[in-house]
C-alpha positions as CSV (number, residue, x, y, z in Angstrom):
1,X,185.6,71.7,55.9
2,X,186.1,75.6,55.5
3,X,184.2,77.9,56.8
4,X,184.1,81.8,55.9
5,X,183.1,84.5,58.2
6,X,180.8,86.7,56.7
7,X,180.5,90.6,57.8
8,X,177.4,91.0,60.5
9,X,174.7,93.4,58.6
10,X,171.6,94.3,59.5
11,X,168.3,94.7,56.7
12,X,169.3,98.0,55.9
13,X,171.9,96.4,54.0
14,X,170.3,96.1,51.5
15,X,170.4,100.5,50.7
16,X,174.1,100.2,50.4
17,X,174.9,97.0,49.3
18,X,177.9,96.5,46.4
19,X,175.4,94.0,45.0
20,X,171.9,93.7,44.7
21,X,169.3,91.6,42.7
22,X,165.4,91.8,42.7
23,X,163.3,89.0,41.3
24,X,159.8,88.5,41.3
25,X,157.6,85.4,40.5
26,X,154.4,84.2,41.4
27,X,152.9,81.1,43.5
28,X,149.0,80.7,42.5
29,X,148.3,79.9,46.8
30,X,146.8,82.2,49.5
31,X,150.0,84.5,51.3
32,X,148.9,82.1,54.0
33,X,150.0,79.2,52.9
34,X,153.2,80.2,51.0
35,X,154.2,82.0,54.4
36,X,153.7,78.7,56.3
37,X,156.0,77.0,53.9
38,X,158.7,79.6,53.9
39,X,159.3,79.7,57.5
40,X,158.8,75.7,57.6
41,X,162.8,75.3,57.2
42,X,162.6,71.3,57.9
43,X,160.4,70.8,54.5
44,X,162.4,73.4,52.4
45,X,164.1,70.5,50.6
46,X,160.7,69.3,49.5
47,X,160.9,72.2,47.0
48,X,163.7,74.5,47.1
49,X,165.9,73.8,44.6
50,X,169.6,72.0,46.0
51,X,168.6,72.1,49.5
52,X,169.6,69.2,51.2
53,X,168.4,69.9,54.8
54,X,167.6,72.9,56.7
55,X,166.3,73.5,60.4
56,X,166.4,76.3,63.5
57,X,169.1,73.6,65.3
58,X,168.1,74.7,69.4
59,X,166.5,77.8,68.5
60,X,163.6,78.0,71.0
61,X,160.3,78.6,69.6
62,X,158.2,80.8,68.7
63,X,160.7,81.4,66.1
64,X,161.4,85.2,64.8
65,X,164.3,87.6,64.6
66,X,167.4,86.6,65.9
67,X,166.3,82.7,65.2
68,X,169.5,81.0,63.5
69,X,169.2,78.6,60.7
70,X,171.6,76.0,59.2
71,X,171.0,75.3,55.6
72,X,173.0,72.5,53.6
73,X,172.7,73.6,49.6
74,X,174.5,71.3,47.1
75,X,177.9,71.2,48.8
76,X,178.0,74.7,50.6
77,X,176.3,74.9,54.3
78,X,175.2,78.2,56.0
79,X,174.8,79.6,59.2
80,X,172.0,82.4,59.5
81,X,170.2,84.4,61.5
82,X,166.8,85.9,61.1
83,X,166.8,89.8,60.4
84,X,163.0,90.3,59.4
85,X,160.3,87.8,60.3
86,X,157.3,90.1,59.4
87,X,154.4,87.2,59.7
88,X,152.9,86.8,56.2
89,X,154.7,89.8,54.8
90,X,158.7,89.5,55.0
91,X,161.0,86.9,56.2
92,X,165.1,87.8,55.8
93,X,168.4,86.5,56.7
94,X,171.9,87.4,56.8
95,X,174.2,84.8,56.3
96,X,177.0,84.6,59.2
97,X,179.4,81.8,57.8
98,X,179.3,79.5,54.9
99,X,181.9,77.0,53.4
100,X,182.2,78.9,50.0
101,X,183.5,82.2,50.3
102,X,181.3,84.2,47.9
103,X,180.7,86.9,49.8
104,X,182.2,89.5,52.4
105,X,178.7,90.2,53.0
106,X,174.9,88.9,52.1
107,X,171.4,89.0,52.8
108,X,168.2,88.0,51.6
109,X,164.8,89.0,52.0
110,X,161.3,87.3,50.3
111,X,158.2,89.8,50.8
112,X,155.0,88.5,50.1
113,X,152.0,90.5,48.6
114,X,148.9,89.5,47.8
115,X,148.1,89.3,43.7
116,X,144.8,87.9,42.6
117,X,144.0,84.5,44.6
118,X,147.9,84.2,44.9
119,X,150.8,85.4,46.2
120,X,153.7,87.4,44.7
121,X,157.1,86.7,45.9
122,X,159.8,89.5,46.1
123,X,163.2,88.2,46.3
124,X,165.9,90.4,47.4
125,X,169.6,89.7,47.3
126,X,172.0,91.6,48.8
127,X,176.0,91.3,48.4
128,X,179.3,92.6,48.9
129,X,180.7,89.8,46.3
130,X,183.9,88.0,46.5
131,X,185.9,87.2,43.6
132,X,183.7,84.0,42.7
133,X,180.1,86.2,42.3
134,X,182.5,88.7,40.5
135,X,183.4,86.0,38.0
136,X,179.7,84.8,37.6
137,X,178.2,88.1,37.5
138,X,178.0,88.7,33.8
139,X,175.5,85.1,34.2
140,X,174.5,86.0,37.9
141,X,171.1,87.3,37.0
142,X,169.7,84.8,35.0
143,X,170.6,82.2,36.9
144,X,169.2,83.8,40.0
145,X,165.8,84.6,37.9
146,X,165.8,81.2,37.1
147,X,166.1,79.6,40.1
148,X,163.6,81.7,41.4
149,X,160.9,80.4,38.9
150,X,161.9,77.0,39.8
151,X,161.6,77.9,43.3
152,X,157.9,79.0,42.7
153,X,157.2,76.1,40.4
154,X,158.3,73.8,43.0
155,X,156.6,75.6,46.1
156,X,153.2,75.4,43.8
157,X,153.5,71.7,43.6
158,X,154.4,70.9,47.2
159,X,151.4,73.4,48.4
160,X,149.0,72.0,46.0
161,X,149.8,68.3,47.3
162,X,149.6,70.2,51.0
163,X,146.0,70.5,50.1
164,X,145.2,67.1,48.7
């Protein structure tokens, strides 16, 4: 297996990324909740869409900034470390090294804010692309936005059968 070395940035990157896609959706559960699921990376294949596994490996606890994660999506795995853990209001990452080279550089950042009963989620994703996000970028969009409804159709399901 590959891997691909991706350029160390910090969450400012995201004022002077190449790339950058905002998406919103909405979760109909308490900031609370969705926050405890977010940051819950052994469950995230319960309702993330493609991930196969994820965990903190022998990050000590509590976790926070500077945790790592390991993430295996589909084929692709990522290495990651934790730029923004803002408890119940922003949670980021940068990734370090993945086996597809789609970026020189990413990040991504979910901020939470509270909307009615639930909870809106503000997905931010930052990029220098490589050649294979270049390609896909007149389709990029859309198939972010919907993975990202998915993603909140998903995390509604798993948090309402939380509750049962």
């Amino acid at each position: 297996m590959n891997w691909y070395t991706f350029h160390a940035v910090e969450r400012d990157f995201i004022n002077t990324a190449k790339t950058l896609y905002i998406l919103e959706t909405f979760v109909p559960h308490s900031r609370g909740k969705v926050w405890q699921a977010i940051v819950d990376a052994e469950n995230w294949h319960q309702w993330f869409p493609g991930v196969i596994k994820a965990h903190y490996g022998d990050s000590p606890k509590p976790y926070g900034v500077g945790t790592r994660r390991y993430a295996k999506v589909g084929k692709a795995c990522y290495e990651e470390t934790m730029l923004v853990w803002d408890e119940e209001k922003e949670f980021a990452y940068r990734i370090d090294r993945a086996t597809v080279p789609i970026a020189h550089a990413q990040l991504e950042s979910t901020r939470l804010q509270d909307e009615g009963s639930g909870t809106r989620l503000i997905w931010v994703y930052a990029c220098d692309r490589k050649w294979l996000l270049i390609l896909m970028a007149p389709f990029f969009r859309r198939y972010l936005q919907k993975l990202w409804n998915r993603t909140a159709e998903n995390l509604t399901s798993y948090l309402a059968q939380q509750s049962d």
